[in-house]
Backbone of each chain as nested JSON, in Angstrom:
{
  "chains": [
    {"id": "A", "residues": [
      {"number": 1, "name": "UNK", "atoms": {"N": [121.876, -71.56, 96.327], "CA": [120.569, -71.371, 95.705], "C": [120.641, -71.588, 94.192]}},
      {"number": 2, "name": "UNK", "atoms": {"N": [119.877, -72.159, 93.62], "CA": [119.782, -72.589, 92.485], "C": [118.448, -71.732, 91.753]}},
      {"number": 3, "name": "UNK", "atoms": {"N": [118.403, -71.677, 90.248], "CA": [116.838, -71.53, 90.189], "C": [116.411, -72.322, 88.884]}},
      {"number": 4, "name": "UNK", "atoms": {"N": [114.595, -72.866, 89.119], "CA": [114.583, -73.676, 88.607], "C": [113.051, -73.268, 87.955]}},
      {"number": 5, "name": "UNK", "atoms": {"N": [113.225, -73.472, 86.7], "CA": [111.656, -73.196, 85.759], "C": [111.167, -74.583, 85.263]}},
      {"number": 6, "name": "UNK", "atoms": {"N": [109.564, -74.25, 85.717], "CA": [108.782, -75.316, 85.705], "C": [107.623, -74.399, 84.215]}},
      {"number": 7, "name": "UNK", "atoms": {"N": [107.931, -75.033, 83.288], "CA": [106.655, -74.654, 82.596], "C": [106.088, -76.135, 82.358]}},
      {"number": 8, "name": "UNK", "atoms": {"N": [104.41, -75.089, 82.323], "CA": [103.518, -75.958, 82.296], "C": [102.513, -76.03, 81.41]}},
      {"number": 9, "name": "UNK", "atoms": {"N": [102.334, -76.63, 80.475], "CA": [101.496, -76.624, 78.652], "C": [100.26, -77.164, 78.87]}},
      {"number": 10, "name": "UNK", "atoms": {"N": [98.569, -76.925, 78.442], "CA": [97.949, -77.459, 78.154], "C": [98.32, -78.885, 76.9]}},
      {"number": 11, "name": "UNK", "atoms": {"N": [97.695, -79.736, 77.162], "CA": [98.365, -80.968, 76.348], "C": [97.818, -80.987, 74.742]}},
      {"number": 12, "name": "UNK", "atoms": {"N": [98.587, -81.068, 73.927], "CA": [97.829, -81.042, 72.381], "C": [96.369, -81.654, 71.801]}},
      {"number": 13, "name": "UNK", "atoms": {"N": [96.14, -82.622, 72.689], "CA": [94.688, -82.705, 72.733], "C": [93.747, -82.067, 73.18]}},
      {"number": 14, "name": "UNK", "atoms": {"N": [94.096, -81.039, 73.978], "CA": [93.263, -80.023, 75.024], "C": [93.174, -78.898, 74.218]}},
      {"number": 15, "name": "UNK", "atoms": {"N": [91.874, -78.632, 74.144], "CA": [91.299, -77.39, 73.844], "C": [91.99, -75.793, 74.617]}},
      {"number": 16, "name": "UNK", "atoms": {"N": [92.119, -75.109, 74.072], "CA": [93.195, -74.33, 74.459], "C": [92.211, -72.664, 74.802]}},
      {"number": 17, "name": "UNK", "atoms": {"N": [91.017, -72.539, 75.136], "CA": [90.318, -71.244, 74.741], "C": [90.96, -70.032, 75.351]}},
      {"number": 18, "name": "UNK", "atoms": {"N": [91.642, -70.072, 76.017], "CA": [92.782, -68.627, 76.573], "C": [93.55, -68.0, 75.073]}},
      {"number": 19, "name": "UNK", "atoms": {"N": [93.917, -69.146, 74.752], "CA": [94.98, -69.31, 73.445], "C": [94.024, -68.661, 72.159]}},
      {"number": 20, "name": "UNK", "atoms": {"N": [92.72, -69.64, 71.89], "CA": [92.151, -68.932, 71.071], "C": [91.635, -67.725, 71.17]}},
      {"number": 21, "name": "UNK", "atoms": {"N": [91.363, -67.172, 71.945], "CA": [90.768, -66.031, 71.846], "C": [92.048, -64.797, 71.691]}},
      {"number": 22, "name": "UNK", "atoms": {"N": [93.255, -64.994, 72.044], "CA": [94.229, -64.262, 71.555], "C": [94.344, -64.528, 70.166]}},
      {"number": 23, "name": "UNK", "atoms": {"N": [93.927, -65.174, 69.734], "CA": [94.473, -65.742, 68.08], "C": [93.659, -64.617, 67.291]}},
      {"number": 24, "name": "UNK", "atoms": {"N": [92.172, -64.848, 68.316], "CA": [90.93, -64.191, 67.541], "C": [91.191, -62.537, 67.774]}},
      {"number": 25, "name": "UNK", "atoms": {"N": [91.602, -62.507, 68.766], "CA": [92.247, -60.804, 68.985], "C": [93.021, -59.964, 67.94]}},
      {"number": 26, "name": "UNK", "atoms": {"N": [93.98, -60.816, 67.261], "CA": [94.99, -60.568, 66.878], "C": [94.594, -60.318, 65.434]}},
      {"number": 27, "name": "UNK", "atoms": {"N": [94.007, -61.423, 64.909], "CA": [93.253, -60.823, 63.608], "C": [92.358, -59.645, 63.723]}},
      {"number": 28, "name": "UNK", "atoms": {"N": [91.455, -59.429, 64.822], "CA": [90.7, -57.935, 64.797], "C": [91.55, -56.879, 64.424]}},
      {"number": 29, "name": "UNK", "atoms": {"N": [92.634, -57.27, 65.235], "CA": [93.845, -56.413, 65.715], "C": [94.425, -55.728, 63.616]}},
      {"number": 30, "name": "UNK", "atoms": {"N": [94.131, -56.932, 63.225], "CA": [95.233, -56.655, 62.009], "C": [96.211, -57.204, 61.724]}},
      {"number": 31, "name": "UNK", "atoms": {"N": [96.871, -58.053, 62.667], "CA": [97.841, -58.628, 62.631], "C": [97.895, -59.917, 62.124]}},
      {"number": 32, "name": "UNK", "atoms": {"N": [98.299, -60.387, 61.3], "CA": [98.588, -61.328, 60.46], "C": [99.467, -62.743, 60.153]}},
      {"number": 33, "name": "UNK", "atoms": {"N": [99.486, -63.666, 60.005], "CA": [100.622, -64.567, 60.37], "C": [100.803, -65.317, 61.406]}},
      {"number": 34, "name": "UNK", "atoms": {"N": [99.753, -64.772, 62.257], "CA": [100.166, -66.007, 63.671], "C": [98.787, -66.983, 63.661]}},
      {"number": 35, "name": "UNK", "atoms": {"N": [99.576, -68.303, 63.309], "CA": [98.704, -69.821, 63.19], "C": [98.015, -70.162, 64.115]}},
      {"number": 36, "name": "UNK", "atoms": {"N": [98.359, -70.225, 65.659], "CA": [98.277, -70.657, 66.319], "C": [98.556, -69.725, 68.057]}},
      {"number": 37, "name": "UNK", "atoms": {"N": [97.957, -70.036, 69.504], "CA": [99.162, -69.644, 70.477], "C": [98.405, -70.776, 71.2]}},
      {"number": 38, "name": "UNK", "atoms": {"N": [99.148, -70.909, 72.247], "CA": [98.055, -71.801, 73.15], "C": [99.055, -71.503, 74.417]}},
      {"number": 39, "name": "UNK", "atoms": {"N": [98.284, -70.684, 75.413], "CA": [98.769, -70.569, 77.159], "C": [98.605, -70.89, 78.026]}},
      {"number": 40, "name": "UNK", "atoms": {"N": [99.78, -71.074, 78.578], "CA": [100.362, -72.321, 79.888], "C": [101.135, -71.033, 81.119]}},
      {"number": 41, "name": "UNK", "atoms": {"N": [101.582, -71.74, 81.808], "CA": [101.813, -71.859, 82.889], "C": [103.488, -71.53, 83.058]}},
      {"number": 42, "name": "UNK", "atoms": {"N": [104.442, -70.863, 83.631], "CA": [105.693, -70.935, 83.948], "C": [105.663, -70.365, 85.41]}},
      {"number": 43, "name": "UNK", "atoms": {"N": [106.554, -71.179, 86.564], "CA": [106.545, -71.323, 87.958], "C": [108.447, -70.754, 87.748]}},
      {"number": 44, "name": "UNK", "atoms": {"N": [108.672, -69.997, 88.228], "CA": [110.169, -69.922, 88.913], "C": [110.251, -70.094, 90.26]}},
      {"number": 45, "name": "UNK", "atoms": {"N": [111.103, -71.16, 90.336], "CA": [111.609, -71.444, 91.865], "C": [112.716, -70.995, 91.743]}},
      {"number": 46, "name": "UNK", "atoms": {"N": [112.991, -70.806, 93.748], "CA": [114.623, -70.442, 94.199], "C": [114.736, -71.754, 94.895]}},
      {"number": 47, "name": "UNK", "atoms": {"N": [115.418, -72.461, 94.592], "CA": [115.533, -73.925, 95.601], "C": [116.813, -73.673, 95.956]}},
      {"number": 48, "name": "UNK", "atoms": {"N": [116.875, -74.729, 97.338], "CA": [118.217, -74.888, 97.842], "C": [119.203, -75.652, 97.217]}},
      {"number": 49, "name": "UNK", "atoms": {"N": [120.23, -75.637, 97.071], "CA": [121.513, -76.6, 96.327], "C": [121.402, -78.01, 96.625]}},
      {"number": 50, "name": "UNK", "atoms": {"N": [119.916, -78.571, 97.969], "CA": [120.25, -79.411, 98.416], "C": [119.333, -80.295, 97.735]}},
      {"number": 51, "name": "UNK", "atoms": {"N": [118.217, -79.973, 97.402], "CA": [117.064, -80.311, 96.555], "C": [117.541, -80.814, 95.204]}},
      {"number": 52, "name": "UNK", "atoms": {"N": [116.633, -82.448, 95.532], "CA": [117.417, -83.052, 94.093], "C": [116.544, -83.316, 92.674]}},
      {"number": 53, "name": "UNK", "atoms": {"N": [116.899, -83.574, 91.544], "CA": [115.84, -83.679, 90.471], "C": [114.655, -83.998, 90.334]}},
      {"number": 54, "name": "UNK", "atoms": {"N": [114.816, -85.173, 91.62], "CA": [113.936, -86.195, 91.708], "C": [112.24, -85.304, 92.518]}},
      {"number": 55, "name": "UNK", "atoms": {"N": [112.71, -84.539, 93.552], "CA": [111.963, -83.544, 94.595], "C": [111.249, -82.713, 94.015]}},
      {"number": 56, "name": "UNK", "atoms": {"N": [112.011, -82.338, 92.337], "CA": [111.359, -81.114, 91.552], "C": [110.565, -82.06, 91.075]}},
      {"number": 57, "name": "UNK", "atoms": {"N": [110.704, -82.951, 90.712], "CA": [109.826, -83.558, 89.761], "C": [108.755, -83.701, 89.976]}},
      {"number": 58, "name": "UNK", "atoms": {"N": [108.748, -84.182, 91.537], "CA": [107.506, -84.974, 92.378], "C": [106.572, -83.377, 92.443]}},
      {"number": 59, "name": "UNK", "atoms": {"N": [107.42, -82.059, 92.623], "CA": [106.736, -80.86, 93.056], "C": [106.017, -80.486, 91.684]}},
      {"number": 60, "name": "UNK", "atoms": {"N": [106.375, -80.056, 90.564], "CA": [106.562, -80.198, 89.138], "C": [105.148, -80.868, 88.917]}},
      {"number": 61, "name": "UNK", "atoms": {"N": [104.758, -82.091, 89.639], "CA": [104.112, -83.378, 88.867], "C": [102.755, -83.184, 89.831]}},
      {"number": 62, "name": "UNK", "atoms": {"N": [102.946, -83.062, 90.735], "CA": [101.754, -83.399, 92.117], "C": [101.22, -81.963, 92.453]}},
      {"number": 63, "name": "UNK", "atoms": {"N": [101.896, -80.728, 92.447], "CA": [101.404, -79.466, 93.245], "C": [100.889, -78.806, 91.95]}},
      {"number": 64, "name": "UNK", "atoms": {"N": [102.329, -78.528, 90.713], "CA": [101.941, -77.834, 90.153], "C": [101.22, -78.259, 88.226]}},
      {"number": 65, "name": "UNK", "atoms": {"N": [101.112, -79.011, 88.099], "CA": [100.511, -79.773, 86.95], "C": [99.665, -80.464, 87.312]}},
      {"number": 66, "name": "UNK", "atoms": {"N": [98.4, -80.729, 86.364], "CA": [97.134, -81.478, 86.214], "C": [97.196, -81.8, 85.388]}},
      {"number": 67, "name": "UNK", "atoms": {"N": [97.987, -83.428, 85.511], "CA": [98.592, -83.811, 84.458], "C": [97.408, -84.68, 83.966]}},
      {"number": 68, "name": "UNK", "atoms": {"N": [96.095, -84.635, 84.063], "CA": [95.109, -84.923, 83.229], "C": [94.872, -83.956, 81.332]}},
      {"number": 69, "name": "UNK", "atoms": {"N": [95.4, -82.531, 82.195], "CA": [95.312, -81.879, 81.022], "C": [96.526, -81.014, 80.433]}},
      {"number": 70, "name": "UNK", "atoms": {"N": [97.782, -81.34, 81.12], "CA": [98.73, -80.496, 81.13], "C": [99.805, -81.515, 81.071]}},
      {"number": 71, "name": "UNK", "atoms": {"N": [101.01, -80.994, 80.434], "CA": [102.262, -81.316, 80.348], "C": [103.09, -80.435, 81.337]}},
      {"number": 72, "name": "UNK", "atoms": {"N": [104.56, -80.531, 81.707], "CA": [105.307, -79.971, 81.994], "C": [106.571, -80.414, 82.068]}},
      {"number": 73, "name": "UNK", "atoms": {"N": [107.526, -79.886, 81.854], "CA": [108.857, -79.827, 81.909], "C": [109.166, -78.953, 83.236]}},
      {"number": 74, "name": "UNK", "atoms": {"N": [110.845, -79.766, 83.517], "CA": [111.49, -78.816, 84.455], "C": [112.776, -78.924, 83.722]}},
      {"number": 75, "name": "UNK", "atoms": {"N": [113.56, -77.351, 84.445], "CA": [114.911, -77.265, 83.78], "C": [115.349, -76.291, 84.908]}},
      {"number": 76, "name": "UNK", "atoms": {"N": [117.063, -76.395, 85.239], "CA": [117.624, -75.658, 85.808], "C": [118.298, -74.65, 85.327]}},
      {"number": 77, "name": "UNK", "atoms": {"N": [117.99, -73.608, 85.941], "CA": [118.454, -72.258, 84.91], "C": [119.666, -71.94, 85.681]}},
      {"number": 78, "name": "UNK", "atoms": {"N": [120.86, -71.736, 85.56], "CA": [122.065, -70.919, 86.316], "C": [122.617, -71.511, 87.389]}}
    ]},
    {"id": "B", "residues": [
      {"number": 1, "name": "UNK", "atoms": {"N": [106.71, -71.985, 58.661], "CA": [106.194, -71.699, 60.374], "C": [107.344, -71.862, 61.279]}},
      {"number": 2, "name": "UNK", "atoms": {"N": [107.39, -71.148, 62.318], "CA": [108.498, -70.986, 63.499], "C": [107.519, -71.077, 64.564]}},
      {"number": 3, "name": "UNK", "atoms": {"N": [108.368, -71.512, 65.958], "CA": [107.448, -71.665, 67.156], "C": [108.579, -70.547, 68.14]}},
      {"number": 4, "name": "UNK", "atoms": {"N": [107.152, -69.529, 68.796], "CA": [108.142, -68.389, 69.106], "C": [107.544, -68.908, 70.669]}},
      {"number": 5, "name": "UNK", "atoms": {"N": [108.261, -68.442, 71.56], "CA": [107.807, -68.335, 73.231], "C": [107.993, -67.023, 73.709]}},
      {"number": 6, "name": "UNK", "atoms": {"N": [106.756, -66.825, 74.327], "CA": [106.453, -65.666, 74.799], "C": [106.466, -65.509, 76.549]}},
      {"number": 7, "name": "UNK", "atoms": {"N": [107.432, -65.181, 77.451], "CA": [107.404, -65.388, 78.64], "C": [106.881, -64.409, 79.241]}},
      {"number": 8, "name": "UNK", "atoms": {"N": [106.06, -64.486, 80.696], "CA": [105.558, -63.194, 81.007], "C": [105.246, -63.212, 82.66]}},
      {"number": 9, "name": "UNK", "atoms": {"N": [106.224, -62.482, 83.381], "CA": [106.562, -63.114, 84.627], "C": [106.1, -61.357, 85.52]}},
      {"number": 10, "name": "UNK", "atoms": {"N": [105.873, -61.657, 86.684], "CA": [105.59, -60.699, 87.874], "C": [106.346, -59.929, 87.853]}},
      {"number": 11, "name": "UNK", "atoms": {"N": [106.799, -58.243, 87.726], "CA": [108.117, -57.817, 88.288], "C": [108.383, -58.583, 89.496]}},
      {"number": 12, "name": "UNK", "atoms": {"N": [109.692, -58.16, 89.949], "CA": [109.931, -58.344, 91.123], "C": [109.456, -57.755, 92.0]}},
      {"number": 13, "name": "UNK", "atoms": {"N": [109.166, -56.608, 92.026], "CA": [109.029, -55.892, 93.299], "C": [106.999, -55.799, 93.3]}},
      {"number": 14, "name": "UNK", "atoms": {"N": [106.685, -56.566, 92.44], "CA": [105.537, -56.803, 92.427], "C": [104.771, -58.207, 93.591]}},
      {"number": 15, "name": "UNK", "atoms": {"N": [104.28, -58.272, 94.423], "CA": [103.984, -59.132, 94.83], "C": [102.985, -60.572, 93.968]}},
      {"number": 16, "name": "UNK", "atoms": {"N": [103.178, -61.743, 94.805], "CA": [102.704, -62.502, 94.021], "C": [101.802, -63.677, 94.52]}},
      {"number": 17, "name": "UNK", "atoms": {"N": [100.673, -63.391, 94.706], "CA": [100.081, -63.993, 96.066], "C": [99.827, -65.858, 95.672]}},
      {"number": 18, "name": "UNK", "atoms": {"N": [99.769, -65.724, 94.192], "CA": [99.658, -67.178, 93.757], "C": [101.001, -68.633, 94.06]}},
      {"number": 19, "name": "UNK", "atoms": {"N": [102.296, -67.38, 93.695], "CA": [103.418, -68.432, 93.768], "C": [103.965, -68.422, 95.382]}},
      {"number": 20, "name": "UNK", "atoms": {"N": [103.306, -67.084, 96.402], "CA": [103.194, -67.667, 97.668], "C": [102.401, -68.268, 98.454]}},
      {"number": 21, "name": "UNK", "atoms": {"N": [101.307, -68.799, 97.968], "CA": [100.53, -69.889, 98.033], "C": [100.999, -71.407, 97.629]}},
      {"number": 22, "name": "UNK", "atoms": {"N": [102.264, -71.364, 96.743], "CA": [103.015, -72.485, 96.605], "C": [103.861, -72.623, 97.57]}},
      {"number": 23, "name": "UNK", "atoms": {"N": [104.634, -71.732, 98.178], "CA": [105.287, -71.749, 98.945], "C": [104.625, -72.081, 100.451]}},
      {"number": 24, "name": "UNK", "atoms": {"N": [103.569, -71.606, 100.985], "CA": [102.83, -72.397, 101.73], "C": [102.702, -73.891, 101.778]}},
      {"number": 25, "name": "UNK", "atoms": {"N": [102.151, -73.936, 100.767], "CA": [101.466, -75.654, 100.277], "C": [103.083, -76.522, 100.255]}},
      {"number": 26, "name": "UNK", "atoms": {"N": [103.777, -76.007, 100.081], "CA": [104.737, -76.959, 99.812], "C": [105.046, -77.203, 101.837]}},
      {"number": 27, "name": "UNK", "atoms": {"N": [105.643, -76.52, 102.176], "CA": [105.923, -76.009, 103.63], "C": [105.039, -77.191, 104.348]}},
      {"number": 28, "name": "UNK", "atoms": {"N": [103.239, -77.221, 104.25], "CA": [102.883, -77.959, 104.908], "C": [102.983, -79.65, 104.036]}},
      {"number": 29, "name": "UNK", "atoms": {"N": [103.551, -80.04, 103.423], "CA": [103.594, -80.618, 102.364], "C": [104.99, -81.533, 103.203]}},
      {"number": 30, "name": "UNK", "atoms": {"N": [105.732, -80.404, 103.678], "CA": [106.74, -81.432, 104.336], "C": [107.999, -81.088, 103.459]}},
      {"number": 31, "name": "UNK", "atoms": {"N": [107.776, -80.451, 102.239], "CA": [108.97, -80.327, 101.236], "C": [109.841, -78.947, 101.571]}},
      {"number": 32, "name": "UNK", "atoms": {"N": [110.999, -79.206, 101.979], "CA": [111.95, -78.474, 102.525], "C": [112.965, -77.724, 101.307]}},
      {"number": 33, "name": "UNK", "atoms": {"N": [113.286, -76.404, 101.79], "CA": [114.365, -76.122, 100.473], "C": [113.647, -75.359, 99.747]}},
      {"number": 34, "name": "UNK", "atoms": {"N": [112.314, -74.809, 99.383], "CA": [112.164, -74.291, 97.945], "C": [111.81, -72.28, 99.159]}},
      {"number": 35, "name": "UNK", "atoms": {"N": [112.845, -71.796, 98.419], "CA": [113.265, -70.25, 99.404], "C": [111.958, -69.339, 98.831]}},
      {"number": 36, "name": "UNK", "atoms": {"N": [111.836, -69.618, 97.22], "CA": [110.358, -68.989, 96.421], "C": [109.538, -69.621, 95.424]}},
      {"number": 37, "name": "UNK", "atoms": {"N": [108.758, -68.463, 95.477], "CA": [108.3, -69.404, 93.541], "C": [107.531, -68.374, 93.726]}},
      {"number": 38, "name": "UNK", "atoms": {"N": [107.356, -67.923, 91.835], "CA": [106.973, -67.034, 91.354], "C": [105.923, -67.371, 90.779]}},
      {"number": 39, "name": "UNK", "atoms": {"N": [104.733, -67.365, 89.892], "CA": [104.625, -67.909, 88.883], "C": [104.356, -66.642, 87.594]}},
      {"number": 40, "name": "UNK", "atoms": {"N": [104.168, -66.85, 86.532], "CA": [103.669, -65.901, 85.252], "C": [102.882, -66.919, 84.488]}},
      {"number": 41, "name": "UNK", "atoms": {"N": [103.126, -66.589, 82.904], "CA": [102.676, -67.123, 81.811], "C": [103.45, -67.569, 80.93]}},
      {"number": 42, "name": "UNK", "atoms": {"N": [103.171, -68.445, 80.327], "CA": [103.894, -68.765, 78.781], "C": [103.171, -69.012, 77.77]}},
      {"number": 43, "name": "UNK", "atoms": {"N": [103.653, -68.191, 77.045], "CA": [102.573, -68.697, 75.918], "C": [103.585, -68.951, 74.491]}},
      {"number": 44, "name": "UNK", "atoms": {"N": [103.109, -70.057, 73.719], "CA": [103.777, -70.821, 72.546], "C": [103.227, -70.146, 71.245]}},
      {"number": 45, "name": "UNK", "atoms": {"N": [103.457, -69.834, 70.034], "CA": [102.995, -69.14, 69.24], "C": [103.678, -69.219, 68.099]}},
      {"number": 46, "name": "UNK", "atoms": {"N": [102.693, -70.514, 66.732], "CA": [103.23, -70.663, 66.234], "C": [103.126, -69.531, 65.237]}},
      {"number": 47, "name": "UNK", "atoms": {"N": [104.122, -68.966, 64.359], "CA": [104.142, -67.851, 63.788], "C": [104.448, -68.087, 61.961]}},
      {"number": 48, "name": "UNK", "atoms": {"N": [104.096, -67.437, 61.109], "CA": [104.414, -67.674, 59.57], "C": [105.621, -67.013, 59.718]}},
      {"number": 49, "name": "UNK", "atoms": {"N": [106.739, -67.364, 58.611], "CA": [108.329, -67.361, 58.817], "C": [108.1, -65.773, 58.177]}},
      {"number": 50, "name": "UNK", "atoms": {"N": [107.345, -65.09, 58.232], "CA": [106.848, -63.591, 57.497], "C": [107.102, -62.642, 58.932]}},
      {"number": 51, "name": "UNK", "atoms": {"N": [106.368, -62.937, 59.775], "CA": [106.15, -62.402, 61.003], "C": [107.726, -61.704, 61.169]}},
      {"number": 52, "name": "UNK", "atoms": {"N": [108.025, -60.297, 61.83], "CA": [109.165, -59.802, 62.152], "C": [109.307, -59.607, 63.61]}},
      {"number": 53, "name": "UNK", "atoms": {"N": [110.798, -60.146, 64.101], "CA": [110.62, -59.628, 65.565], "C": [110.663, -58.717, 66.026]}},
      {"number": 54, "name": "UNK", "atoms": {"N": [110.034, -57.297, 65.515], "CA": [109.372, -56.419, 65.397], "C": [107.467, -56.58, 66.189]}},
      {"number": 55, "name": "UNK", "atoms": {"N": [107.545, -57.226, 65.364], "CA": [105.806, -57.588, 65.459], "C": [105.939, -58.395, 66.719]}},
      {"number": 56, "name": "UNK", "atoms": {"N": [106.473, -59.395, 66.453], "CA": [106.329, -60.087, 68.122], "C": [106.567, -59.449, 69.198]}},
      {"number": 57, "name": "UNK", "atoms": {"N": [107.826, -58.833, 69.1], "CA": [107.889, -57.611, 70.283], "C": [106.404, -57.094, 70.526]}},
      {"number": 58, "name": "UNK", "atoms": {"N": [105.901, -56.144, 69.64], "CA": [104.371, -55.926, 69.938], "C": [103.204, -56.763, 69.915]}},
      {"number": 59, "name": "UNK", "atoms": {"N": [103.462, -57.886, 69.569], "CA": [102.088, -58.513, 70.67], "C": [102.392, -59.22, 71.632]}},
      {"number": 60, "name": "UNK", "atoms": {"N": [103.77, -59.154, 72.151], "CA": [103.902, -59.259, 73.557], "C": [103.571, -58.214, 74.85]}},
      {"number": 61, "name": "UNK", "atoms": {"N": [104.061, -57.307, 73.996], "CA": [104.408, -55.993, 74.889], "C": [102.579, -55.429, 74.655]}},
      {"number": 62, "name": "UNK", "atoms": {"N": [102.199, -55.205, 74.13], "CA": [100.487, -55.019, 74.042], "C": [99.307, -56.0, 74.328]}},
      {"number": 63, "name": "UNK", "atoms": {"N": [99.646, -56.925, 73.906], "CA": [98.617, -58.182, 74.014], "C": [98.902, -59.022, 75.53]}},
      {"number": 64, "name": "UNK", "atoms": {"N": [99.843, -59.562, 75.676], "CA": [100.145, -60.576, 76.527], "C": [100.702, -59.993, 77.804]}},
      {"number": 65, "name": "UNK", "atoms": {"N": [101.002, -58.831, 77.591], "CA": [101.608, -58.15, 79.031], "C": [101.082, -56.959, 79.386]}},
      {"number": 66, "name": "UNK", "atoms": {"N": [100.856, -57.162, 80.643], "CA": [100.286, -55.85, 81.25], "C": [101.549, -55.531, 82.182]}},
      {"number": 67, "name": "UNK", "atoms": {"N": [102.066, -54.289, 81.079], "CA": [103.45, -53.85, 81.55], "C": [103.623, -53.146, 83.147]}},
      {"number": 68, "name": "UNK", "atoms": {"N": [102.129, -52.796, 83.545], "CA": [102.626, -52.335, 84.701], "C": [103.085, -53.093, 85.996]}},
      {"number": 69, "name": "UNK", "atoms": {"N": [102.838, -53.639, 86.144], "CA": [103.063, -55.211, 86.706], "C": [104.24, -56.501, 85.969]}},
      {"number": 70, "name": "UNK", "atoms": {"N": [103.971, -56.658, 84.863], "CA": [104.928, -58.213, 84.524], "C": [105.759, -57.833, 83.544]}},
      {"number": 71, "name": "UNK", "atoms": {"N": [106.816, -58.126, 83.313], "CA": [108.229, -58.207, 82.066], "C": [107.97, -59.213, 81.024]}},
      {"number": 72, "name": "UNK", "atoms": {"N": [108.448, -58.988, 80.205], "CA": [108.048, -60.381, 79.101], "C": [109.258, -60.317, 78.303]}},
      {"number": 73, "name": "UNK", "atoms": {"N": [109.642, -61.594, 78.021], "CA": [110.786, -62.072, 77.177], "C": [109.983, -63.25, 76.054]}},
      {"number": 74, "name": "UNK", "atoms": {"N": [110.812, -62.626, 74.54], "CA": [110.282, -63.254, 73.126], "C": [111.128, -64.526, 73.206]}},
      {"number": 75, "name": "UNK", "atoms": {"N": [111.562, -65.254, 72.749], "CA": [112.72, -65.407, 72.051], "C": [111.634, -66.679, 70.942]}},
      {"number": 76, "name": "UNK", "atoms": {"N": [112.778, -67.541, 70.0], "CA": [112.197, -67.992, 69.467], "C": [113.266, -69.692, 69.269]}},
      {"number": 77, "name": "UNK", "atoms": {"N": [112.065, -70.101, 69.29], "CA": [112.763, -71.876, 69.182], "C": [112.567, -72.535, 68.249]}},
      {"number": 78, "name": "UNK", "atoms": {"N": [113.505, -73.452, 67.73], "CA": [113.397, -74.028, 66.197], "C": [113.617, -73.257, 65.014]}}
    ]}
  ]
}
């Protein structure tokens, strides 16, 4: 068993309003210094040892990204 | 400016009806091998080099996580 993280980013052209409204929180809040956030998506899989880069990718690309408005990376953790 | 990541994932012993809905979809999908999947949040946050990881600790742990349910890990990249 392997495990494998899929995060998944709204794309820098995409309007981010989850993101802003934490931004806007944070100043009510008092808190100071943070430019920016913008929130996405992270998937942990348990895959089998047998499953190859190529399988995550296609899963990664087709199930879990809308890659109209989203980016994503995969990486194997451990 | 620094770009911090804010991770924010299901306990474990928390159920997770979204990332077993992946696990379904994949199943009839034909794609063999994936044992789970979890999913959470990530969120990117660019921060002024002022900010202490102090402070980030707390607007993770207050803002972005609802501790009774999900864990969250800071760290920071770049």
């Amino acid at each position: 068993m392997a495990r494998v993280v899929v995060d998944v980013m709204p794309k820098a052209e995409i309007l981010d309003p989850q993101g802003q409204a934490i931004v806007g929180a944070l100043g009510r809040l008092g808190v100071a210094g943070i430019a920016d956030v913008r929130q996405g998506k992270r998937f942990e899989l348990e895959v089998d040892d047998s499953v190859d880069d190529a399988t995550l990718e296609r899963i990664a690309e087709e199930l879990l990204t809308n890659t109209v408005i989203e980016n994503f990376s995969v990486s194997r953790v451990s």
